[in-house]
N, C-alpha and C positions, 0 to 999 in steps of 0.2 A: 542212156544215162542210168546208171543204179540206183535203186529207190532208194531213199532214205526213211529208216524208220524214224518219225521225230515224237514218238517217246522212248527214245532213246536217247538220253541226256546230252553223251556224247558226242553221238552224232550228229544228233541237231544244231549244237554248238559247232560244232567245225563246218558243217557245210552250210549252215545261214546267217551266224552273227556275225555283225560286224562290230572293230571299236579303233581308235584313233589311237595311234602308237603316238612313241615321246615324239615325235617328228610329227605329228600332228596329221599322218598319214591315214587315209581307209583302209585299212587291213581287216582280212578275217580273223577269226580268233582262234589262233591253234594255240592250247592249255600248253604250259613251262611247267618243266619238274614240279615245282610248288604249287602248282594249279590242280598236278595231276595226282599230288600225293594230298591235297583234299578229297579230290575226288575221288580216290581209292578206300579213304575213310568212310566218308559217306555212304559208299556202295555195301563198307561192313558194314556200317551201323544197321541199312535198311532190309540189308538181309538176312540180320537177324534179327527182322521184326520188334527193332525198337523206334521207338520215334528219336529223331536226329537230335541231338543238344550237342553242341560242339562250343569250347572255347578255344580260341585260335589265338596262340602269342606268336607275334611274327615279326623281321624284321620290316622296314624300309621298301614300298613299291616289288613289291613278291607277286602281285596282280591277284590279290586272294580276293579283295574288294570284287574287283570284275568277274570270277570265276565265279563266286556266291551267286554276286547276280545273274547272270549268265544260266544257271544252275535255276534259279526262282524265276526267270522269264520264260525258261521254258516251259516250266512246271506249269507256269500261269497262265500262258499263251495256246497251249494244248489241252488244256484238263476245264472241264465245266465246273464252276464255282468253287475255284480257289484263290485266296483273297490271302495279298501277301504285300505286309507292310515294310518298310525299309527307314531305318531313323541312324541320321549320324549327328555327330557333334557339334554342328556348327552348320549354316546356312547356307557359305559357298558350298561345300562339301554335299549338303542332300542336294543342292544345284545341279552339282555335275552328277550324282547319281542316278538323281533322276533324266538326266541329259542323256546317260549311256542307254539307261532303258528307251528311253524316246527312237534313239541311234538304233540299239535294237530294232525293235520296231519297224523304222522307216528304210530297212534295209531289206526284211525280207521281202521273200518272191509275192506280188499280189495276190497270189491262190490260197499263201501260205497266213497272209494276216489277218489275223481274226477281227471283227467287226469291231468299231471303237466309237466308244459313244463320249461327245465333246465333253470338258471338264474346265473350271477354271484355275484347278489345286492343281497341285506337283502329284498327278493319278493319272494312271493307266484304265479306264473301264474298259473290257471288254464283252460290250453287249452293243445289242440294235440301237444304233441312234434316232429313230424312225419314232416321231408321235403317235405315229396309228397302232392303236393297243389290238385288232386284230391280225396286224403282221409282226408285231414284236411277239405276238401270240405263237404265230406259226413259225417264225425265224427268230427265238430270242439271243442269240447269238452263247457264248461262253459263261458270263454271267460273271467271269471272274477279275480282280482286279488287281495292280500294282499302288500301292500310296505309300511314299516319300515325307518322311516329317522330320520335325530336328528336335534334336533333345532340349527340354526345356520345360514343356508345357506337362503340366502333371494331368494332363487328359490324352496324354500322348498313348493310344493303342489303347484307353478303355471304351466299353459301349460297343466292341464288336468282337469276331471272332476270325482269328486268323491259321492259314494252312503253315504259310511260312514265314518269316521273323531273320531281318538282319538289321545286326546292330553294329551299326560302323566306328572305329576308335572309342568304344566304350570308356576305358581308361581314364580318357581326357571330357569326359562328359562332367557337368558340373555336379554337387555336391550333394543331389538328390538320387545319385544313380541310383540307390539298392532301390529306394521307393518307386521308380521309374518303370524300374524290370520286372519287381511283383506284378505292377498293373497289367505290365504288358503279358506275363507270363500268366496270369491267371484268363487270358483272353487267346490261349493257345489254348487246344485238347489233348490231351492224354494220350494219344492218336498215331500208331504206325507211318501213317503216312505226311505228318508233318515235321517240319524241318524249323529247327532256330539256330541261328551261326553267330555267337557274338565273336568278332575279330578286331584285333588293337597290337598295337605297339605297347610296351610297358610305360608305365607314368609314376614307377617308384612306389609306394607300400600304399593300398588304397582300398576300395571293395574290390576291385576285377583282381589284385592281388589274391586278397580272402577268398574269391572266389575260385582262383585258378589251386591253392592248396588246398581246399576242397575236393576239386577234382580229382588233383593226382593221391591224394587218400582216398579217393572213391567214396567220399558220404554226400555229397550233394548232388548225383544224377548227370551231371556233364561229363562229358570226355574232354580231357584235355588235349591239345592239338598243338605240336610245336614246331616251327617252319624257322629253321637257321638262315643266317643271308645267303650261304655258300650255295644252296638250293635254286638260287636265281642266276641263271646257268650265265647270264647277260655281265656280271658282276667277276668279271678278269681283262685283264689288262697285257700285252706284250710286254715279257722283260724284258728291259734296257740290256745291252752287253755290257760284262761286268759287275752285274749285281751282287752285292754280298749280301744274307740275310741276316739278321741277329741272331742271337739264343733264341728270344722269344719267338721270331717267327719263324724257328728250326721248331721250338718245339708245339706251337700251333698247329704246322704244318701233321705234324707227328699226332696230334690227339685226334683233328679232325678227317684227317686224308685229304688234304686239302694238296692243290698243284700251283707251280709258281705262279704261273699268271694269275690265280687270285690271290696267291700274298702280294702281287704286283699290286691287285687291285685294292688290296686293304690299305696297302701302303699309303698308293695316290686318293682313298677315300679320306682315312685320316688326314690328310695335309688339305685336301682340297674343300672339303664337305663338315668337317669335323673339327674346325681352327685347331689342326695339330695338337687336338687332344685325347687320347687313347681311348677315355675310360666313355667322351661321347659314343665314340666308335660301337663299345660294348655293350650302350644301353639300344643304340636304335638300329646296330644288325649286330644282334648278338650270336653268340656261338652255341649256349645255355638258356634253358628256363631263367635259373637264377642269373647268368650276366646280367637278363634283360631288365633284370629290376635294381636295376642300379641306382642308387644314390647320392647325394651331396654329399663330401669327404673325401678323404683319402685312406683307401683301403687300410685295416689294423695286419691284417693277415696277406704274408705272399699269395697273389691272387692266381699266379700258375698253379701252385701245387694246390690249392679250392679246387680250380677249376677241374684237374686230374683224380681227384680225391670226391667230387659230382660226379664224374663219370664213371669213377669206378662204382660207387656205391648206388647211384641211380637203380631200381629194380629190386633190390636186394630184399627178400622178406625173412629177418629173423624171427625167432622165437619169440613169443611174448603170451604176457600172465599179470598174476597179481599173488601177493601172498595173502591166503587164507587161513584165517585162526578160530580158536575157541572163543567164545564170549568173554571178554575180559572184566576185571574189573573197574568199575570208573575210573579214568584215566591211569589204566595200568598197563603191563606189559603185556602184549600176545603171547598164548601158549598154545601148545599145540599146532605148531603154523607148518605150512605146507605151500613150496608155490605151485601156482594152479592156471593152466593153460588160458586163456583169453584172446579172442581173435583182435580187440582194440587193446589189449592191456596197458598199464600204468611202468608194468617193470619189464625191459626188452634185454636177453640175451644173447652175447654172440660168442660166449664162452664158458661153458660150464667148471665151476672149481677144481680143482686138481688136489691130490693131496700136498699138504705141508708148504702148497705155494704162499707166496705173503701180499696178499691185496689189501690195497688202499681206496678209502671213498670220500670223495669230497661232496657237499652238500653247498647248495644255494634255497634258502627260504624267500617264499613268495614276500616280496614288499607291497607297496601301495599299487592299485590298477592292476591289469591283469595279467602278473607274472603268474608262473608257475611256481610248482616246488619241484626241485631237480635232484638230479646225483649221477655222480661218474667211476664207474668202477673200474679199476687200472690192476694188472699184474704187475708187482714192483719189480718185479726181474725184469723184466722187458720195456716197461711204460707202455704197454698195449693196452687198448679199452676193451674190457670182458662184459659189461652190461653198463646198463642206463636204467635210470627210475626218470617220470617223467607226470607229473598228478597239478590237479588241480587244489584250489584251497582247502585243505582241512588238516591246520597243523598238528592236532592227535595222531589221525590216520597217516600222516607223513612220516613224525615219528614210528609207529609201528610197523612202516614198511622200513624206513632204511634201519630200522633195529633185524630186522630177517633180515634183508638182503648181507649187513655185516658177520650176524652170524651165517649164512648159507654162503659166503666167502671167507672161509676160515678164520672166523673172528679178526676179520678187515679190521685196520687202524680207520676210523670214521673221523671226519674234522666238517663239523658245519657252522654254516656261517651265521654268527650270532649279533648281525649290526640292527635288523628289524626285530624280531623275535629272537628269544634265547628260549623259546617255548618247548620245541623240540631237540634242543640240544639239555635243556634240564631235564627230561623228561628221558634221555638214554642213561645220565646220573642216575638219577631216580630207579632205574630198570637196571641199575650196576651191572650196564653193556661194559665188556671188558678190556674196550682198547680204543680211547678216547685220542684226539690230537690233544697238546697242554700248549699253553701262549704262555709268553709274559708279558703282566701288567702292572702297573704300579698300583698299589692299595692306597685310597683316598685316605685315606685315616693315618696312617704310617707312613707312607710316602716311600716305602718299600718294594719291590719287585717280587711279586707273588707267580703263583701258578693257578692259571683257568686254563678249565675246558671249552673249545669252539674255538672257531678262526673268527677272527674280527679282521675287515676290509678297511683298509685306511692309505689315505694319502702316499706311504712307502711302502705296504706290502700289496695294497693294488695293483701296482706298475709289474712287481716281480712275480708276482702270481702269472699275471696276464704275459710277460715274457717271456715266460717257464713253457707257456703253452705256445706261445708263437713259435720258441724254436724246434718243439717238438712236429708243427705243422712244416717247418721249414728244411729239417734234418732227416725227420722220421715218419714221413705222412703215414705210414703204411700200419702206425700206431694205432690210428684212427677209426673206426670203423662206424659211426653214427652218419648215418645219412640226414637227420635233423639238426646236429652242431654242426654238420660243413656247411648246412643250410643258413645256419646264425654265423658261422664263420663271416660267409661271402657280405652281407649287412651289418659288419664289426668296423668303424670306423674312427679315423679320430679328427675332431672336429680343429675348428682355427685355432683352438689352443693347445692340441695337440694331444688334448686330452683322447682317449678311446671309450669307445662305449657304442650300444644297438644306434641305428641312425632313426630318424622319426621314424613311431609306427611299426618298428620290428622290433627283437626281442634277445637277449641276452645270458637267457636264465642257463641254458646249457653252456654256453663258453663259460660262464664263471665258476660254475661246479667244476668243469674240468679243468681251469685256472686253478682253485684250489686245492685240486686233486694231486697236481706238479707239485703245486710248494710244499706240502705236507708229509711227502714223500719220505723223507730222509729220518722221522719218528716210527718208520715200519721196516725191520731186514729188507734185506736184498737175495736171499739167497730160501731155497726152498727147506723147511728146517727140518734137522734129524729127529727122527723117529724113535732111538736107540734108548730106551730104559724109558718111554713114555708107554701109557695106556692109549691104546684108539679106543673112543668110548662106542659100546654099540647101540644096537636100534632102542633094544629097550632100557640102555643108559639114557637115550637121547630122548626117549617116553616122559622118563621120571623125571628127567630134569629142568623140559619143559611145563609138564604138571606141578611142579613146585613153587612154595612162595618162594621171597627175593633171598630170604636169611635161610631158607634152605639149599637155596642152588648155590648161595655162596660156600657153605659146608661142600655142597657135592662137586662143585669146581677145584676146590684147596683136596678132596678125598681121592680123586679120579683124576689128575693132573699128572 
């Protein structure tokens, strides 16, 4: 018989464990695609000498549960004092997790089981069971252990120190999670050789949410880990003779490479598992990150072309900065500005200005809670998005970014939206920016229809804003290029009254700049403008006239036009 190395992960898994298939069978555990494309991650992470953080979004029984485990009994069952805790959501659930370990356990060859000292908890000890402290002495066995807990107790995982950490259906853990996982997390080491796996199904906008775009932005230390249903090789079905598929599962088939027998099986999952409703199907074997966080509602936005427009933009790292200026004066205009490279920046490019093209920018100001301040910058010849601005509160510095960004796109026609603040839209007035949107409104005093500056959001021009841009995701996806609006895209929904808007818990502030961005359109050409008997102003035209006050740049705009 061939030796088995059993610190070899591996190996050990294939030729000792055992676990109980759906038939309730004793099988050994040969790793599925999903099992094994963990396991390939892990294997980066460890060789290059970082300690393991994985968050794992996964469909539907993928067997990732058992692989983790499988993975940490080894670890545990072989190596002297390592001490690896396991918590899920709920009670039967650490039941049967700790049953698989047990199962483990009671399956290997007798040479192979390390010494196990009695317990009355849902714990693994492996050390001497023996009272005589001179042969515990001489044979203290492993030292190390397995314990099983369920989310709940806020002393879950403090008071000791752990090698490995699984946290089972995190998602659905109650309302204390973030507090839960500090504890636990400050009770792991810093340590190459330890491992934490939190894995879940999505539960719709929550912390494992926040957590999981964290990840995929790289600022909180986790690797994100995403396992589609189609990965679970068991999940296809025999076509029927005769089967016709629809559009959508032509074009399914087409995004994912997917083969008939699992459109079979998506088919018979939706009608069977899924009371014939599509959108369950998408949140609990999704296709996507984003399917999986799916919501209550009915999608605002055609969800194929999201979904096409995720894939394509997934990955993508554009440009990105911030504009930098001279010292201004209190609440005045930036001069001297310049945009300026930034690896997180505020302002992201994906197309730099052209001459004489005619761009448009629509503006969303932060309201109450934690929006943002936005903007969407569009080439009106085409309706293509050329950049994004993208900041947190501070209505000055808001304005003084989308005042550069309008001038650094050929003095962009600018429309912001003035229903919470009119702060930053008085304040491009003020800085006699040169190409404002105008509304009409009726003047309280005269009862007149005047002209203001700023888009104002109302009952009738909401719907067409928001229309403007649906057809454009619908017609012209290929306009789009924000991997963070297809993101708000996918959570734009409209509730039982049919109304649209973010669904609990996400966010909106990009769709509606780019909503505005459409309707505003038609107060900016369409056509790239002549040159012919005009001045291009040069570098140190563009010196002096950023160094000027407002009554002088006006002089030098009307001199050099």
């Amino acid at each position: 018989m061939e030796k088995v190395n059993i610190r070899n992960p591996l190996e050990y898994i294939r030729t000792y464990l055992y676990i109980r298939d759906k038939k309730s069978r004793l099988v050994k555990l040969e790793p599925n695609p999903a099992q094994m494309n963990l396991y390939g991650i892990i294997k980066e992470e460890a060789a290059a000498g970082r300690p393991v953080r994985l968050l794992i979004l996964k469909g539907r029984q993928e067997g990732i549960s058992t692989m983790t485990e499988a993975l940490m009994f080894q670890d545990s069952a072989t190596r002297k004092g390592v001490k690896t805790l396991i918590v899920a959501h709920q009670s039967d659930s650490t039941d049967n997790l700790f049953k698989m370990n047990k199962l483990f356990y009671d399956c290997l060859p007798p040479w192979l089981q390390p010494m196990l000292k009695a317990s009355n908890a849902r714990e693994l000890v492996f050390e001497n069971p023996t009272r005589d402290k001179k042969k515990k002495k001489r044979r203290p066995g492993l030292r190390s252990s397995i314990r099983c807990a369920t989310a709940g107790g806020k002393a879950v995982g403090r008071g000791d120190t752990f090698n490995n950490v699984h946290l089972s259906e995190f998602a659905f853990w109650g309302n204390n999670k973030k507090e839960l996982l500090l504890g636990i997390m400050q009770a792991v080491p810093d340590d190459p050789f330890t491992m934490v796996v939190i894995e879940t199904t999505a539960n719709g906008f929550e912390y494992f949410k926040e957590l999981w775009d964290g990840a995929v932005a790289g600022t909180n230390g986790w690797r994100p880990v995403f396992l589609p249903w189609y990965l679970e090789e068991h999940y296809r079905k025999p076509v029927a003779p005769g089967t016709e598929w629809t559009e959508e599962e032509r074009k399914l088939q087409e995004l994912y490479g997917l083969d008939e027998e699992q459109l079979s099986w998506r088919r018979w999952c939706i009608a069977a598992n899924c009371g014939g409703d599509e959108a369950t199907f998408r949140q609990e074997y999704p296709n996507t990150p984003e399917e999986a966080f799916l919501l209550s509602g009915r999608p605002f936005f055609p969800q194929d072309a999201v979904a096409a427009l995720l894939k394509r933009l997934r990955g993508q790292k554009p440009w990105r900065g911030r504009f930098t200026y001279d010292p201004a004066e209190e609440g005045g205009a930036p001069y001297n500005w310049k945009l300026e490279e930034e690896k997180n920046g505020i302002v992201t490019i994906f197309r730099e200005p052209e001459k004489g093209v005619p761009y448009v920018i629509g503006g969303d100001t932060a309201g109450e809670g934690s929006d943002s301040f936005t903007a969407y910058v569009m080439d009106n010849r085409t309706g293509e998005q050329v950049a994004e601005l993208k900041m947190e509160k501070s209505e000055l510095e808001y304005a003084r970014q989308i005042y550069c960004l309008g001038y650094y796109y050929n003095n962009a026609l600018i429309g912001v939206e003035v229903n919470f603040s009119t702060y930053p839209e008085k304040k491009l007035e003020e800085w006699h920016y040169p190409k404002l949107y105008q509304r009409e409104r009726v003047d309280t005093f005269t009862g007149k229809l005047v002209k203001a500056f700023g888009w104002n959001t109302t009952s009738k021009t909401r719907p067409l804003a928001l229309q403007a841009l649906h057809t454009v995701v619908a017609e012209a996806p290929e306009c789009i290029r924000s991997f963070a609006l297809v993101g708000e895209m996918q959570t734009f929904v409209k509730d039982e009254n049919g109304r649209a808007a973010a669904a609990e818990n996400a966010h909106d502030d990009l769709v509606l700049a780019a909503a505005i961005t459409y309707a505003i359109r038609d107060q900016q050409r369409y056509e790239v403008e002549k040159t012919e008997g005009k001045r291009s102003w040069t570098k140190d035209m563009w010196e002096d006239y950023n160094a000027a006050d407002e009554a002088t740049r006006a002089m030098l705009r009307e001199r050099w036009k």
